[in-house]
C-alpha positions in Angstrom: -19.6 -2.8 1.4 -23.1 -0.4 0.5 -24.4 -1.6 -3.1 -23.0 0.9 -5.9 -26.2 1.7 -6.7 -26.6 3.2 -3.4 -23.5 4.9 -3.4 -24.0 6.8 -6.8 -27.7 8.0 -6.0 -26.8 10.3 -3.9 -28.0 13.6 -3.9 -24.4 15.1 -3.9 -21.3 14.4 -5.7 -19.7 11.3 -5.2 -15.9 10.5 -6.2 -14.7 6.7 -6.9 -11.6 5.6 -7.3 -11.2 2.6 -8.5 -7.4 1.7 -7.6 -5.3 -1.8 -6.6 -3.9 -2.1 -3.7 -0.8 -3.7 -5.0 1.1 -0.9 -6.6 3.8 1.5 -5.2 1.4 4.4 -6.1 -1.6 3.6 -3.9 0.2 5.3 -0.9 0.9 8.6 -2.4 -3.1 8.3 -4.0 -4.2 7.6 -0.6 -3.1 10.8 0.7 -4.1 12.5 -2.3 -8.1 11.8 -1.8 -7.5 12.6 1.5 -6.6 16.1 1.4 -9.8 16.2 -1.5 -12.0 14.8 1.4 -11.2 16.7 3.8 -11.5 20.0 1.6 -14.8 18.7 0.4 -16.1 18.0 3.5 -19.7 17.4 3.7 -20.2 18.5 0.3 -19.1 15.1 -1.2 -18.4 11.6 -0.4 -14.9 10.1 -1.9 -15.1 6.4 -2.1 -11.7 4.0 -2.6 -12.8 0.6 -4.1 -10.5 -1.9 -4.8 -10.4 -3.4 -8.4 -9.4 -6.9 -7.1 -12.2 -7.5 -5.0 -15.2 -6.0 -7.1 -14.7 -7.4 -10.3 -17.9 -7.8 -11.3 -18.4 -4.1 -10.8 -15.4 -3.5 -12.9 -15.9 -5.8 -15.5 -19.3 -3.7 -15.8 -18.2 -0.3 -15.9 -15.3 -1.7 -18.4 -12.3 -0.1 -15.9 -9.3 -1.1 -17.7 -6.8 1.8 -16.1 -5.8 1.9 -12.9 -6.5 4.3 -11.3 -9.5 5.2 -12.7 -11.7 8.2 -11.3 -15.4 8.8 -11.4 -17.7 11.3 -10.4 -21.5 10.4 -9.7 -24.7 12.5 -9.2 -27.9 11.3 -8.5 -27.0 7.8 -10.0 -25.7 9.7 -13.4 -22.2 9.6 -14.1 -20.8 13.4 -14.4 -17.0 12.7 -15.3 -14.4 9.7 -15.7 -11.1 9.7 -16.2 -7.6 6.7 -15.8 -4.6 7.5 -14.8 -3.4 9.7 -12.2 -4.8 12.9 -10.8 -3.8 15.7 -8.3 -5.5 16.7 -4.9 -6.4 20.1 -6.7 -8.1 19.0 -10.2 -10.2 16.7 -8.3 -11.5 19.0 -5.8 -12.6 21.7 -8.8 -13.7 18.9 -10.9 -16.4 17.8 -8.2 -16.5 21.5 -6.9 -18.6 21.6 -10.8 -21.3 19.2 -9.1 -22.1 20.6 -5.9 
């Protein structure tokens, strides 16, 4: 996996969800940044990382919800947010950054 400080300093807005693998809802959340990816196209990256295997990262960031959502730009965090979200707020919420 990139370096997270590589991933967030990009120059457009980039969508993180940190999730676990190990619950029921990961399937339906899978599909759900799916459909944001694909209607964000190359105007955003969406990023899935799993809380289990980074937890340095998330110790860091003090994630204590899962899922939690962030948006970066340009290595500046724009918006965060636990708990679950729909294919349609998070398209407009990043739609804000582009």
């Amino acid at each position: 996996m990139a370096k997270f400080g590589d991933l967030i300093n990009s120059s457009y807005p980039t969508l993180i969800d940190f999730h676990s693998k190990n619950t029921k809802e990961n399937s339906i959340l899978q599909n759900t940044l799916y459909d944001v990816a694909v209607a964000l196209g190359d105007k955003a990256k969406v990023i899935k990382i799993d809380i289990a295997k980074n937890e340095k990262l998330v110790n860091a960031l003090r994630i204590k919800g899962n899922p939690t959502f962030m948006i970066y730009k340009k290595g500046e965090m724009k918006w965060r947010q636990s708990g679950e979200q729909d294919a349609n707020t998070l398209i407009n919420l990043v739609k804000q950054f582009v």
